[in-house]
DRENDO-1510 file (C-alpha; in Angstrom, 1 decimal, always signed):
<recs>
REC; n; res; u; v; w
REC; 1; UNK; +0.0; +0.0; +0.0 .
REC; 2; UNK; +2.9; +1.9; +0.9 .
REC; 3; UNK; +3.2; +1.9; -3.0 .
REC; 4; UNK; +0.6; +4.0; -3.9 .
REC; 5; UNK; +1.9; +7.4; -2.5 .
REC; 6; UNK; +5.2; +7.2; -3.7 .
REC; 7; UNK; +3.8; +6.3; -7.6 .
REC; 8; UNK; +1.3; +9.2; -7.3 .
REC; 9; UNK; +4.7; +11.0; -6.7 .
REC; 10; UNK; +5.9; +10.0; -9.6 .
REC; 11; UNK; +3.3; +10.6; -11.9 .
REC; 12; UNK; +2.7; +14.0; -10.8 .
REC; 13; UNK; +6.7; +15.0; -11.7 .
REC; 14; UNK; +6.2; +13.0; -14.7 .
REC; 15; UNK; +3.9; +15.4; -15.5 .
REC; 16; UNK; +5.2; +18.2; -14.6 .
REC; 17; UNK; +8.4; +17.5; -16.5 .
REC; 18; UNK; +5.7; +17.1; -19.7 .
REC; 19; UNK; +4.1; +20.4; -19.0 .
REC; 20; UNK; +7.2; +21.8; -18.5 .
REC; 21; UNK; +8.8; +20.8; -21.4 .
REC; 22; UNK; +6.1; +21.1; -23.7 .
REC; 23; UNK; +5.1; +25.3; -23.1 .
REC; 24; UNK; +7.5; +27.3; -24.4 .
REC; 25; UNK; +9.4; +29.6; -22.1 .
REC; 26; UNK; +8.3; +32.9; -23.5 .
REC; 27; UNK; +4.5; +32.3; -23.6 .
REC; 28; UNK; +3.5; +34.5; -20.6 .
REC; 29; UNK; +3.2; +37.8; -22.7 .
REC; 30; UNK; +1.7; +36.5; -25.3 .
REC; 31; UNK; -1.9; +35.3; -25.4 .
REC; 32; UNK; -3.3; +34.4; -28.2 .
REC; 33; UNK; -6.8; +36.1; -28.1 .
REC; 34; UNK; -8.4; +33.5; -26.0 .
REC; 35; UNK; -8.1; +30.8; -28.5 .
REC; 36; UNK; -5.2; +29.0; -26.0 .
REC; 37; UNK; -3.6; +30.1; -23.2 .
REC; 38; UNK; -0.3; +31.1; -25.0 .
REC; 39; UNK; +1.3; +32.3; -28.1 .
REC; 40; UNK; +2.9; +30.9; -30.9 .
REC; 41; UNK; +6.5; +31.2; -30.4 .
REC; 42; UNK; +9.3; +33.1; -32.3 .
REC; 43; UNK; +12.1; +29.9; -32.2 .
REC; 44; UNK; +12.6; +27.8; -34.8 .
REC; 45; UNK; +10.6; +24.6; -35.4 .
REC; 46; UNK; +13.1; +22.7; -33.1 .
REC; 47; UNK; +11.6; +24.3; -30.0 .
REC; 48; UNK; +7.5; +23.9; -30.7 .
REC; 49; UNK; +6.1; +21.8; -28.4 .
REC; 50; UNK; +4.7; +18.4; -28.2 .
REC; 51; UNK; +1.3; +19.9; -27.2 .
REC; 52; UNK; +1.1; +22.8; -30.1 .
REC; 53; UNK; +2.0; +20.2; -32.3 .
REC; 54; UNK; -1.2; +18.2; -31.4 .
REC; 55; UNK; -3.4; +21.5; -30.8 .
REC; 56; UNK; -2.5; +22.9; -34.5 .
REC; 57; UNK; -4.3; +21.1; -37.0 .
REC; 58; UNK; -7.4; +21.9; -34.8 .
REC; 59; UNK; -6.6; +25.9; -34.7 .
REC; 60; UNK; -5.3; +26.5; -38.3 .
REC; 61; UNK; -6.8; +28.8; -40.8 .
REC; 62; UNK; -7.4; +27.1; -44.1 .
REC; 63; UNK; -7.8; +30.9; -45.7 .
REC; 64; UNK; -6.9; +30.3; -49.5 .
REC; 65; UNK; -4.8; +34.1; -49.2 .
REC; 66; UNK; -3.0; +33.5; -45.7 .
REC; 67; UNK; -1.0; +29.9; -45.3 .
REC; 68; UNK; -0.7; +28.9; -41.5 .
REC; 69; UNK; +2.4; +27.3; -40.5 .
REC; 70; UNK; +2.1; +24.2; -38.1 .
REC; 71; UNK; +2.6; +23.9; -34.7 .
REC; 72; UNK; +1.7; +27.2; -32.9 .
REC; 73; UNK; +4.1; +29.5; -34.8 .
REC; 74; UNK; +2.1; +31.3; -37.3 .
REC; 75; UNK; -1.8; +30.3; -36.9 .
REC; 76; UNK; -3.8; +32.5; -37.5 .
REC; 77; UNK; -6.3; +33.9; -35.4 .
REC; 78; UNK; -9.9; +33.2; -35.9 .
REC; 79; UNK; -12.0; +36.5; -36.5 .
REC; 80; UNK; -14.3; +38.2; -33.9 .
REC; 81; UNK; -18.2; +36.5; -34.5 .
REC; 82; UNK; -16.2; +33.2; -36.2 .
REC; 83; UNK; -15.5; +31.9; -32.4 .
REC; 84; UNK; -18.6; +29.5; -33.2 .
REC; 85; UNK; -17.3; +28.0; -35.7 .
REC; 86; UNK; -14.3; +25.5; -36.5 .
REC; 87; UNK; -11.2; +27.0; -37.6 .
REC; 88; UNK; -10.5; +25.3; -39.9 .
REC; 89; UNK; -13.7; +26.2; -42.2 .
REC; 90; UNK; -12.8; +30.3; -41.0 .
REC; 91; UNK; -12.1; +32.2; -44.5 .
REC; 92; UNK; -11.8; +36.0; -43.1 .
REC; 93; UNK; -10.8; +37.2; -47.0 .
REC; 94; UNK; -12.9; +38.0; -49.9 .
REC; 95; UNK; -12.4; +40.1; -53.3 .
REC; 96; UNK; -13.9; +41.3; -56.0 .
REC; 97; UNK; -13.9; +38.9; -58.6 .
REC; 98; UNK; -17.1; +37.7; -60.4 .
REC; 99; UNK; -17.8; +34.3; -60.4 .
REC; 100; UNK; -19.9; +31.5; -62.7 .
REC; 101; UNK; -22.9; +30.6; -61.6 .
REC; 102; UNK; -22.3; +27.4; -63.3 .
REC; 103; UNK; -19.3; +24.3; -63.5 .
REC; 104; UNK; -16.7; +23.7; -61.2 .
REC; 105; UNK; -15.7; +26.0; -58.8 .
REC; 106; UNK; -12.0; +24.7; -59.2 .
REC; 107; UNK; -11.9; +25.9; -63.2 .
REC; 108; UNK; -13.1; +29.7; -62.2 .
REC; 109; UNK; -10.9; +32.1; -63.8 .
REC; 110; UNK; -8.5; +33.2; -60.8 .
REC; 111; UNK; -8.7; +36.3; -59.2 .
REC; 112; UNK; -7.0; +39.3; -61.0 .
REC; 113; UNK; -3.8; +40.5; -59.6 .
REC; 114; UNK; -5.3; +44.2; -59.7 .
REC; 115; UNK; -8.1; +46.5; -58.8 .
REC; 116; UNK; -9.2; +49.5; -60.5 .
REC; 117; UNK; -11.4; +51.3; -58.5 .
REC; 118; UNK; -13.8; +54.5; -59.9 .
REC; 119; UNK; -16.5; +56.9; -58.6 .
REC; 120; UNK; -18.3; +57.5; -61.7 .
REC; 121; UNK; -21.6; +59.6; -63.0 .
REC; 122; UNK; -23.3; +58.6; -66.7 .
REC; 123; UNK; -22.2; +62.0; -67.9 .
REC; 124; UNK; -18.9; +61.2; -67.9 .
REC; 125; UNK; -18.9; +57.9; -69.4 .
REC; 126; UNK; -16.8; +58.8; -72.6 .
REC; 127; UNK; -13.8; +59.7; -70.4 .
REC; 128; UNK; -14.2; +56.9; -68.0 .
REC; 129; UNK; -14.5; +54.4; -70.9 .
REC; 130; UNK; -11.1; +55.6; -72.4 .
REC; 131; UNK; -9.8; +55.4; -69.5 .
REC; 132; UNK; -10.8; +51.6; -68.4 .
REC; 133; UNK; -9.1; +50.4; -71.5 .
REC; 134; UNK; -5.7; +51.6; -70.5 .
REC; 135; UNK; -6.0; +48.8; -67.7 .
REC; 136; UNK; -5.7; +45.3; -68.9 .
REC; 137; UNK; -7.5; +42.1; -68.4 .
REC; 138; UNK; -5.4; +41.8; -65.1 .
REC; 139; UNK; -7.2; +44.0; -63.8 .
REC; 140; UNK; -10.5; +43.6; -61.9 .
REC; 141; UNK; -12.8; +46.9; -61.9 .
REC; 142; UNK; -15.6; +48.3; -59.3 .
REC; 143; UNK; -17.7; +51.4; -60.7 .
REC; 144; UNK; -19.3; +53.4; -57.7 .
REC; 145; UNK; -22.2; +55.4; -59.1 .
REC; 146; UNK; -23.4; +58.0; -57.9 .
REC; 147; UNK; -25.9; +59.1; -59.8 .
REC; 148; UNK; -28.1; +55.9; -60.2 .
REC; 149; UNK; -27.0; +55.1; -63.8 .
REC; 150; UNK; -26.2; +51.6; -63.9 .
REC; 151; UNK; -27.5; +49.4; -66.0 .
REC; 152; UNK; -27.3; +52.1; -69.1 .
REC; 153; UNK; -23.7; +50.8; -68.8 .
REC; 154; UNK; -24.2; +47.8; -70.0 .
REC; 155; UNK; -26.1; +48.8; -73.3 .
REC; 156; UNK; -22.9; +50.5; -74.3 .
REC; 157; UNK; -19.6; +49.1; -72.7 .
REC; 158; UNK; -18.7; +45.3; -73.0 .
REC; 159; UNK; -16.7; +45.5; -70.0 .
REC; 160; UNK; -19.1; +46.9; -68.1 .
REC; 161; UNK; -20.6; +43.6; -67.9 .
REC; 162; UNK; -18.0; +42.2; -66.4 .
REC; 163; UNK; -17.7; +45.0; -63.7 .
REC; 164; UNK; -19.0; +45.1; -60.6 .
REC; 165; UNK; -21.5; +48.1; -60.0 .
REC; 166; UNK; -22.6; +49.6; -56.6 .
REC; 167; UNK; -24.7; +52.7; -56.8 .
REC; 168; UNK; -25.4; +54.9; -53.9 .
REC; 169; UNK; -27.0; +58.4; -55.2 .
REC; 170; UNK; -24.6; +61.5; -54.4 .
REC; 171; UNK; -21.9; +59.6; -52.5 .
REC; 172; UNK; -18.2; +60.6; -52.9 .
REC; 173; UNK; -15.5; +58.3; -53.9 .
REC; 174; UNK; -14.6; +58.2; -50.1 .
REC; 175; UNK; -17.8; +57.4; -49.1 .
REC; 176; UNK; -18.0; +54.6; -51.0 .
REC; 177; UNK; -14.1; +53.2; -50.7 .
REC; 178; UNK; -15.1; +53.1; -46.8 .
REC; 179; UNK; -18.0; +50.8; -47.2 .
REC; 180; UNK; -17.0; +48.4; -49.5 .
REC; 181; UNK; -13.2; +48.5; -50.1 .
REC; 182; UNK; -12.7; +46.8; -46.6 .
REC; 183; UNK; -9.3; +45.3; -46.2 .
REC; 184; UNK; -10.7; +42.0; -46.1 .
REC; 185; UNK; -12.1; +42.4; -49.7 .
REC; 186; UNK; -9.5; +44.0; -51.4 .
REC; 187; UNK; -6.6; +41.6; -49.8 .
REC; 188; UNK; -6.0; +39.3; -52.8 .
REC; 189; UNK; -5.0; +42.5; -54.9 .
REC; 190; UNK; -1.3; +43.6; -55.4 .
REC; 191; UNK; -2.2; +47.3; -55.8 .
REC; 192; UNK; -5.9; +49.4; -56.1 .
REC; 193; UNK; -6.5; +52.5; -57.9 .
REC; 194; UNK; -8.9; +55.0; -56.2 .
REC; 195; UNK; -9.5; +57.3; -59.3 .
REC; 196; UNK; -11.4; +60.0; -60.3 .
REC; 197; UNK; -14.0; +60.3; -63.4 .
REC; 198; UNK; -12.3; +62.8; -65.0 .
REC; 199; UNK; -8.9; +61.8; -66.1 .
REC; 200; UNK; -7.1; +62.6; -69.4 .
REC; 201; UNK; -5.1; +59.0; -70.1 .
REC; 202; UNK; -3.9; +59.5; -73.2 .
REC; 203; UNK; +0.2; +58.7; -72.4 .
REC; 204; UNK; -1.1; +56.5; -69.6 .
REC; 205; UNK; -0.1; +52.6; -69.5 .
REC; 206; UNK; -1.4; +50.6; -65.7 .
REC; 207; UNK; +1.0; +47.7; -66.4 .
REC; 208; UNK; +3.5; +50.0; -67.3 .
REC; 209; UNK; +3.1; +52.2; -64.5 .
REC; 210; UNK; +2.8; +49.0; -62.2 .
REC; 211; UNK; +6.5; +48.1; -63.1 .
REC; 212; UNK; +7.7; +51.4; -62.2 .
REC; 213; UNK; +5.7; +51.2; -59.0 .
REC; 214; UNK; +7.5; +47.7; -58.1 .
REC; 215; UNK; +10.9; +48.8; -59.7 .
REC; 216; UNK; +10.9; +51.6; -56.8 .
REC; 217; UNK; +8.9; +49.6; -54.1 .
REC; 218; UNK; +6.1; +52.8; -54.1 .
REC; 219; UNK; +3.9; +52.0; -51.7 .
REC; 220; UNK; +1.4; +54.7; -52.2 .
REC; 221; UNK; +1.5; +56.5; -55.8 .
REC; 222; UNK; +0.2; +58.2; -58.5 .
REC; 223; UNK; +0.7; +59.6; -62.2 .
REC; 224; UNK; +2.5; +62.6; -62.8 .
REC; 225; UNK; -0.1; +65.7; -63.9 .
REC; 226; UNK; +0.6; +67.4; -67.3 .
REC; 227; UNK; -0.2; +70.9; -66.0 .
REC; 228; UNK; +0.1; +72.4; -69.4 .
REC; 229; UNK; -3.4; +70.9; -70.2 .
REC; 230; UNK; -5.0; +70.2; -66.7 .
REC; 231; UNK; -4.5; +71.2; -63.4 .
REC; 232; UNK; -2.5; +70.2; -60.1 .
REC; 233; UNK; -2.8; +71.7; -56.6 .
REC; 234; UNK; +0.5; +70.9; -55.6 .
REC; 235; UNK; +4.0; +71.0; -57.3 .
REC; 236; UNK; +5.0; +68.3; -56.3 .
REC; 237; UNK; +2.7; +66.4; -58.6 .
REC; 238; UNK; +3.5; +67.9; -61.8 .
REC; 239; UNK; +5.2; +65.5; -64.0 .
REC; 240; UNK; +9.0; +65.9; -64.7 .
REC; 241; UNK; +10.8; +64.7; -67.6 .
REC; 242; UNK; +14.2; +63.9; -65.8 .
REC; 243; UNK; +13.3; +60.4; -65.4 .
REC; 244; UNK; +10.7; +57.6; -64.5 .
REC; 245; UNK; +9.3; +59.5; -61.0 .
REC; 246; UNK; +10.1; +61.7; -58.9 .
REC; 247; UNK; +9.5; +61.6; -55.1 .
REC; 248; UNK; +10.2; +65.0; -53.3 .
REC; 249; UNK; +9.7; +68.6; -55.0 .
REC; 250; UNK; +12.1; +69.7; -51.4 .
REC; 251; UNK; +14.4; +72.1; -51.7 .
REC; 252; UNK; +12.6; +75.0; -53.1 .
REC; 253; UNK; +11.6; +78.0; -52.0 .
REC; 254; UNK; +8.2; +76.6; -50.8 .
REC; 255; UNK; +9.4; +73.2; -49.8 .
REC; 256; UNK; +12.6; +73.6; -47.7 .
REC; 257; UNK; +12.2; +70.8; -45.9 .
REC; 258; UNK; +11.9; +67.1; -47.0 .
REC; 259; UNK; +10.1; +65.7; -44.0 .
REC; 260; UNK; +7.1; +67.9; -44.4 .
REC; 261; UNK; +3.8; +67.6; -46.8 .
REC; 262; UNK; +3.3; +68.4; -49.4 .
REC; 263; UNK; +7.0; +68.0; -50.4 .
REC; 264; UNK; +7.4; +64.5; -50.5 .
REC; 265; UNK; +5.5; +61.6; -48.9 .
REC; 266; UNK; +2.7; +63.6; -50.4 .
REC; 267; UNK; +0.2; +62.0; -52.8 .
REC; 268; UNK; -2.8; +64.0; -54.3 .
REC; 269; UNK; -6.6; +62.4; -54.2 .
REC; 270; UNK; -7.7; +62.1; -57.0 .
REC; 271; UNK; -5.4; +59.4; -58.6 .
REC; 272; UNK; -4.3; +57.6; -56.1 .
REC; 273; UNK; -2.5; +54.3; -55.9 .
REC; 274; UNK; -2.0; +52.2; -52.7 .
REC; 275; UNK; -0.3; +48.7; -52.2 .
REC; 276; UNK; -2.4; +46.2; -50.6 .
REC; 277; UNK; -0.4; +46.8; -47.0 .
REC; 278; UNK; -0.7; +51.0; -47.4 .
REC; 279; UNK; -4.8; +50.1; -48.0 .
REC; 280; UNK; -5.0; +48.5; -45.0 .
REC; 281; UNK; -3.8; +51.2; -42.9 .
REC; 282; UNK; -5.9; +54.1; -45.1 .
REC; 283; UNK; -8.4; +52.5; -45.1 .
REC; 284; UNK; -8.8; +52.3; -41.0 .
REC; 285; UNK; -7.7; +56.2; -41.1 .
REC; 286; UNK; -10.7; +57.2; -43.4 .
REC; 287; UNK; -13.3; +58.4; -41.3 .
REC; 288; UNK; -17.0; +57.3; -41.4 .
REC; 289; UNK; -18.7; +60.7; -41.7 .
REC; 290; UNK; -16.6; +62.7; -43.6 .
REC; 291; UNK; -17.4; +61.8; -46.8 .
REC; 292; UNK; -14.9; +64.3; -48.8 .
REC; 293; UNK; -11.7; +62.8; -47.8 .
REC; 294; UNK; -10.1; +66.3; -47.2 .
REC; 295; UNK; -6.9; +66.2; -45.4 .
REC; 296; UNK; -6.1; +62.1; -45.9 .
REC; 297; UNK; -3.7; +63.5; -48.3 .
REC; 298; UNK; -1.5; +64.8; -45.6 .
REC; 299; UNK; -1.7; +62.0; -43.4 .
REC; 300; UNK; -1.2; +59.4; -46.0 .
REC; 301; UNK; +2.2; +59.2; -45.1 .
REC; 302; UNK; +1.5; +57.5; -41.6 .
REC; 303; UNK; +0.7; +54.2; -43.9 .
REC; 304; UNK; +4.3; +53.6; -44.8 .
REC; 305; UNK; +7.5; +53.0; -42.9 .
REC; 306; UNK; +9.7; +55.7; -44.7 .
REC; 307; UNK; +7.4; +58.4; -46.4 .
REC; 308; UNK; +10.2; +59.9; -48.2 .
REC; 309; UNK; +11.2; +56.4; -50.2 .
REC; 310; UNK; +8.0; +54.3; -50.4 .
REC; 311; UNK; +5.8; +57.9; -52.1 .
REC; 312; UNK; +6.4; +58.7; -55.6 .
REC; 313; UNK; +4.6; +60.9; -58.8 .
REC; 314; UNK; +5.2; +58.4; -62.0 .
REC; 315; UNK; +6.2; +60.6; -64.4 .
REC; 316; UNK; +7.2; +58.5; -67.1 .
REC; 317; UNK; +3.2; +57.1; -67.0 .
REC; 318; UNK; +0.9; +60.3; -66.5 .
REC; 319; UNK; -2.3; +61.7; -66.6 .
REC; 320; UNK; -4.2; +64.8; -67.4 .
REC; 321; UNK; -6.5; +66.1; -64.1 .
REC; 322; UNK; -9.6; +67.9; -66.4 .
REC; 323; UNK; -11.3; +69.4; -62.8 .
REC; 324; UNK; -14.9; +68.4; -64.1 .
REC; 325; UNK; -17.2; +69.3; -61.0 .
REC; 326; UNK; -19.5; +66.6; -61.4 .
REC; 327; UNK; -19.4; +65.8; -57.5 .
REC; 328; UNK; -20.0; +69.4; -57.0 .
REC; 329; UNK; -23.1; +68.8; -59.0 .
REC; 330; UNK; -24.7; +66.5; -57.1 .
REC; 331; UNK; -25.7; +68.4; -53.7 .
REC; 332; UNK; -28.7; +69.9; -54.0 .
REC; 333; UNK; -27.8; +71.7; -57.2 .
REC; 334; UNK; -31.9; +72.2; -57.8 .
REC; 335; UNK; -31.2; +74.9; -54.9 .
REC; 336; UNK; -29.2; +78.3; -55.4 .
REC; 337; UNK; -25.9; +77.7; -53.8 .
REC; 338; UNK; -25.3; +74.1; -53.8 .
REC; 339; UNK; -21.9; +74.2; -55.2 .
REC; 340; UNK; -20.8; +76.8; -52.5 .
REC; 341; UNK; -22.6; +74.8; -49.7 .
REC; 342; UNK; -20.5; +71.5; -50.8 .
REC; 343; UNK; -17.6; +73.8; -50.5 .
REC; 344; UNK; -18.5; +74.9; -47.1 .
REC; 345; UNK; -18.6; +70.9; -45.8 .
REC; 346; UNK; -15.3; +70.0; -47.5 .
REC; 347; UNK; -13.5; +72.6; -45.3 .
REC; 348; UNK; -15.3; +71.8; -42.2 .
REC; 349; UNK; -14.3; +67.9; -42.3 .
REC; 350; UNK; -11.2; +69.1; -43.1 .
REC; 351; UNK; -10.9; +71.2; -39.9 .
REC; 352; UNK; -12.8; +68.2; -37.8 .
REC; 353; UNK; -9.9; +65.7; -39.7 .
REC; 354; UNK; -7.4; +68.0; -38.5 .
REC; 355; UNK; -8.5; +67.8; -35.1 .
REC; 356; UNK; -9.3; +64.2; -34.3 .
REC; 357; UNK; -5.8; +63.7; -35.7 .
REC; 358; UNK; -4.1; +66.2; -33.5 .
REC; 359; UNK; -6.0; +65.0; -30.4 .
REC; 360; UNK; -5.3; +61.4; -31.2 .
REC; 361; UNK; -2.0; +62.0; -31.3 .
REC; 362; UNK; -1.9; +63.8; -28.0 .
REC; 363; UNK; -3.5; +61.3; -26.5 .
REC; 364; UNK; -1.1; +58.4; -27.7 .
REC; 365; UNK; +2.0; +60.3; -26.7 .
REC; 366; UNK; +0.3; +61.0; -23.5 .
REC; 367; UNK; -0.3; +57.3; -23.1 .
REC; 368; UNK; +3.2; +56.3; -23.9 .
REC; 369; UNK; +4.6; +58.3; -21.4 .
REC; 370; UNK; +2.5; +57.1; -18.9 .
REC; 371; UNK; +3.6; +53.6; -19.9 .
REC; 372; UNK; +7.3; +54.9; -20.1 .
REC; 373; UNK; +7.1; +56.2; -16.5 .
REC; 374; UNK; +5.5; +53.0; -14.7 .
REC; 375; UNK; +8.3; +50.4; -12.8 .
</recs>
């Protein structure tokens, strides 16, 4: 009997040992989310342990656009409102690309490596058609209308039946890239173009320009402006012909220094293009109620590492801004004033954007020094 105690003993240590063994050393500060108790470690594959090995197959994401490594290192974590479900079935991505309605889903044409995105009214559909045919079959497009033409599209365009069309009367291109340009849905895409209706694209190529934007690892982007037959609010914008693109205009009398907008890190809003990782982060900065998007062009540079390498005006692919105030338009133009009173709101979110900016940023320095100072 005497037996009994001392092999309890044992098996407890045993276990211990197992335990011990098995959790790696540096899974205190890391939870994972309250999926497990600890976090998938940094080592190599030498140090997971015996348990993550048999918990993995259970917790990894079978996303087809994010591949989980096994054991604990690199699963990924299941979505809040998917904690009902099994991880493995958890897809968190989407895009953009139309699909048959009929055959097997494994001999769909793949998802285009691109995204052209545009905020268009019927008015303007000349333009916009010249323009989608400068972007190739690589390319997936979304129209936002937003002036309830839609399906007149369709009797004119061939590739407007195979666009997809959201229409939301007198919406702005921000209002729209909020609501359905989510992260999530635009993740399969290399690079998306946020453009403008009214465009001039005659010595513009998108796959062209695309190399140039990869050849300089540009982040965020945009075509160069011909300002002898448009216009461009900022100098820095205005094509060059020294070379491919440009990204500062510093070192002038109104740009002295290169760290500040708009002299480099500095992209204007009507043609802009963003990498899939810059997206992310605008997208989270664009704010829900102020539709015009004035003053995201100052800010874009807190989406990149190094502002002053990862911005740059294509010059050697550029565009012609024609300033046709069709958005201006659509208040309530049937009233005297409408185009002044649109006016009127794009300054005032640009003074509110201003503002929750500068008291965000007060508030996480303030934070961080509180952080700083605690033993």
């Amino acid at each position: 009997m005497r037996l009994v105690p001392v092999l309890s003993a044992l098996a407890m240590v045993s276990l211990g040992f197992v335990l011990g063994f098995s959790f790696p050393a540096s899974m205190t500060p890391n939870l994972q989310c309250g999926v497990l108790p600890w976090s998938g470690s940094t080592n190599s594959s030498s140090s997971e342990s015996f348990l993550g090995r048999l918990w993995a197959p259970l917790l990894r994401n079978s996303s087809s656009t994010s591949n989980a490594t096994t054991g604990l290192h690199g699963i990924a974590r299941r979505p809040e409102g998917a904690g009902r479900l099994p991880p493995g079935i958890v897809v968190s991505e989407s895009d953009l690309h139309l699909r048959r309605l009929w055959g097997s889903p494994s001999q769909d044409a793949p998802v285009r490596k691109y995204l052209l995105t545009m905020a268009v009214g019927h008015k303007e559909r000349v333009n916009v058609n010249a323009t989608v045919h400068k972007f190739s079959d690589k390319f997936d497009m979304l129209m936002f209308h937003y002036d309830g033409h839609t399906t007149e599209w369709d009797d004119e365009f061939q590739w407007s039946k195979e666009a997809v069309h959201v229409s939301a009367r007198k919406q702005t291109k921000w209002w729209f890239a909020k609501r359905f340009l989510h992260p999530s849905i635009v993740a399969p895409y290399d690079y998306v173009f946020l453009w403008d209706e009214d465009l001039g694209v005659d010595n513009f190529n998108a796959e062209a320009y695309i190399d140039i934007v990869k050849k300089h690892r540009l982040e965020i982007s945009q075509p160069g402006l011909d300002s002898t037959k448009g216009k461009s609010a900022y100098k820095v914008s205005v094509k060059r012909n020294s070379g491919e693109m440009h990204k500062t205009d510093a070192g002038g009398n109104w740009c002295p220094d290169v760290h500040k907008r708009p002299c480099s890190g500095f992209v204007e809003v009507m043609a802009p293009v963003f990498s899939r990782d810059a997206w992310r982060c605008v997208w989270h900065m664009i704010q829900n109620d102020l539709v015009h998007g004035w003053g995201l062009d100052y800010n874009l540079w807190r989406c990149v590492d190094d502002p002053e390498e990862q911005f740059g005006i294509v010059d050697a692919q550029y565009v012609v801004h024609h300033v046709v105030p069709t958005l201006k338009d659509q208040g309530n133009g049937e009233k005297q004033g409408s185009r002044a009173k649109i006016k009127d709101r794009q300054y005032e979110e640009w003074h509110a954007f201003d503002s929750r900016l500068d008291n965000a940023d007060k508030e996480l320095a303030n934070s961080t020094t509180r952080s700083s100072s605690q033993p």
